[in-house]
N, C-alpha and C positions, 0 to 999 in steps of 0.2 A: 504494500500500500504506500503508495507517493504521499508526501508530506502535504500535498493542497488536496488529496483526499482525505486523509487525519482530520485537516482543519475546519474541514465541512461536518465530518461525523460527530467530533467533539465539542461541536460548538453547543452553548449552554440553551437549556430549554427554556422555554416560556415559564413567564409566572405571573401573578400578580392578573392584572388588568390584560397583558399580551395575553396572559392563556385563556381567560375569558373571551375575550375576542377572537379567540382562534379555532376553541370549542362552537363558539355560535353562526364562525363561518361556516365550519365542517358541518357544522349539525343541519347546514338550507345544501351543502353539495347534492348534486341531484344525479344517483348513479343511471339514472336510465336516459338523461341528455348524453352522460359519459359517451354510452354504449351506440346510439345514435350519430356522435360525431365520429368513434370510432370507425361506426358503419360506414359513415359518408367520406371518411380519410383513407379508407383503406380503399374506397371503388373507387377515388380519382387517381387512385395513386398506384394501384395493380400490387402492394405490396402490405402486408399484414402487420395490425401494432401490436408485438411480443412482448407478453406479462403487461405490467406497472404502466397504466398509461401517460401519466407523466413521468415515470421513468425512460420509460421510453425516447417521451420527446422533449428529455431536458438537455440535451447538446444540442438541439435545432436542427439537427442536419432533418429530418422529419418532414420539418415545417415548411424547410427552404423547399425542400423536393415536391411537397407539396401546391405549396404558390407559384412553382414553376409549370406544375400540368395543369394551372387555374390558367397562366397567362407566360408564356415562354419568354425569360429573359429578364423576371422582375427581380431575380436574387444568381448573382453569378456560379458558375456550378461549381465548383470547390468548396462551396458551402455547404452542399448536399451530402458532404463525405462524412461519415459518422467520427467522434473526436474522443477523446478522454478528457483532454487539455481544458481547466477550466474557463483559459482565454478566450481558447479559439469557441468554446461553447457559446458563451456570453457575445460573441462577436457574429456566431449564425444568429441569434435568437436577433440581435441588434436589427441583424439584416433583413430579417422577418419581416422585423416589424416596421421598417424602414418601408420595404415590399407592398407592406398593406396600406400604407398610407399612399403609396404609388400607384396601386390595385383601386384606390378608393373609399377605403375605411373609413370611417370618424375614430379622429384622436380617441374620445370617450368609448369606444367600442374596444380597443388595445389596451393591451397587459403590457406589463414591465420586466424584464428580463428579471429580475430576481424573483418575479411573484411564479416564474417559471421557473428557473435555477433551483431555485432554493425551497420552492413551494410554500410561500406566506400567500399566497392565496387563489386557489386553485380555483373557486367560483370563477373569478375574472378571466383566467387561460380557458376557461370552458364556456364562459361566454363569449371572449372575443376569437374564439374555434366557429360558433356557433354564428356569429355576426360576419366572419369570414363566408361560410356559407350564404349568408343574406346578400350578401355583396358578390357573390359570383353568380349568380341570379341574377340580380339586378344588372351584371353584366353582360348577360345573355351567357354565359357559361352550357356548354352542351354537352351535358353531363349530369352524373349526379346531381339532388337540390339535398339543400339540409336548411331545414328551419323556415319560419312563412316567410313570404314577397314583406320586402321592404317600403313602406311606403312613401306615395311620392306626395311633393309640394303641392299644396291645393290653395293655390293662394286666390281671394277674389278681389272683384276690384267696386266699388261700392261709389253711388252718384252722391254729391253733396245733401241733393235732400232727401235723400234713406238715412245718410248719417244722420242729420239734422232733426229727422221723424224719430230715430232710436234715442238722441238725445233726451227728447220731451217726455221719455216712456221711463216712470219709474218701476223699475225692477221689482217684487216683493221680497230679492235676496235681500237686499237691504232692512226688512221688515218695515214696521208700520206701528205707532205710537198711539193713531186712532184720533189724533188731534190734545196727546198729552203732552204738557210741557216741563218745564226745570224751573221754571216761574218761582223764585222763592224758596229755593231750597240752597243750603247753604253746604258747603264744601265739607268733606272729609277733614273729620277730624278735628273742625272748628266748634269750641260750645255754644249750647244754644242759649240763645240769644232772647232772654224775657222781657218787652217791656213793660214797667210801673210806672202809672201814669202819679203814682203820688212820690215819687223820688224827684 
């Protein structure tokens, strides 16, 4: 065992407040999304994920091979080659995600190489697996689909006086007081206030 694998194994566990947050991420992980992007990662890809799914795909080379049969050319192939080296690991995952934002991703939809490396938070690698699929769809990707159609802009475009009519329209979100007022009522926390008319 090489000394940057010691220092991964050895490093100290959670506690406190981390381990609380880390119990109630694992405890929303959803093994049957797992097993679904599995599905959809191994038929783009013509090749099988063995054992530990994030084990598997924590050197990236996975990933890069992956987003190369989404779209050829978006991660160089040398990246593709499976690694030990903690560097070169963190530098495919780098390129991934470099990839998907080239591919078209939303920043917000991408993980962070240590929440893959290291596994601090494996919801977010399995949804942005997951939102990977949405975006190669949206692509026209012809192949595999993983997860629903992304949806598109619906923006309208509205005349002055429809605004102007919506303006004059009170909402009842706001509720309704019925015509009661504040009329006389005196502030928090202020005493009340007697008058004697013989003082």
């Amino acid at each position: 065992m090489s000394n940057e694998e010691a220092s991964i194994e050895t490093r100290a566990s959670k506690s406190g407040i981390n381990a609380d947050q880390a119990l109630k991420r694992d405890a929303h992980y959803n093994k049957e999304d797992e097993a679904k992007a599995r599905f959809w990662m191994e038929a783009v890809t013509g090749e099988p994920i063995e054992g530990d799914f994030f084990e598997f795909l924590r050197d990236g080379s996975y990933l890069c091979k992956l987003l190369n049969r989404l779209q050829s050319g978006l991660v160089a192939i040398k990246f593709e080659t499976p690694t030990t080296q903690k560097f070169k690991a963190l530098d495919a995952i780098q390129k991934f995600l470099d990839g998907c934002r080239e591919y078209g991703m939303k920043q917000d939809d991408l993980f962070t190489t240590l929440d893959l490396f290291e596994e601090t938070d494996r919801n977010m690698v399995l949804s942005g697996i997951i939102a990977l699929g949405r975006t190669a769809r949206k692509n026209d990707f012809d192949g595999p689909i993983l997860g629903p159609k992304e949806a598109e802009r619906n923006e309208r475009d509205f005349s002055s006086e429809v605004i102007q009519e919506g303006n004059r329209v009170t909402s009842l979100q706001y509720g309704s007081n019925k015509g009661a007022s504040s009329a006389g009522m005196t502030p928090y926390g202020l005493n009340r206030q007697v008058y004697d008319p013989a003082v």
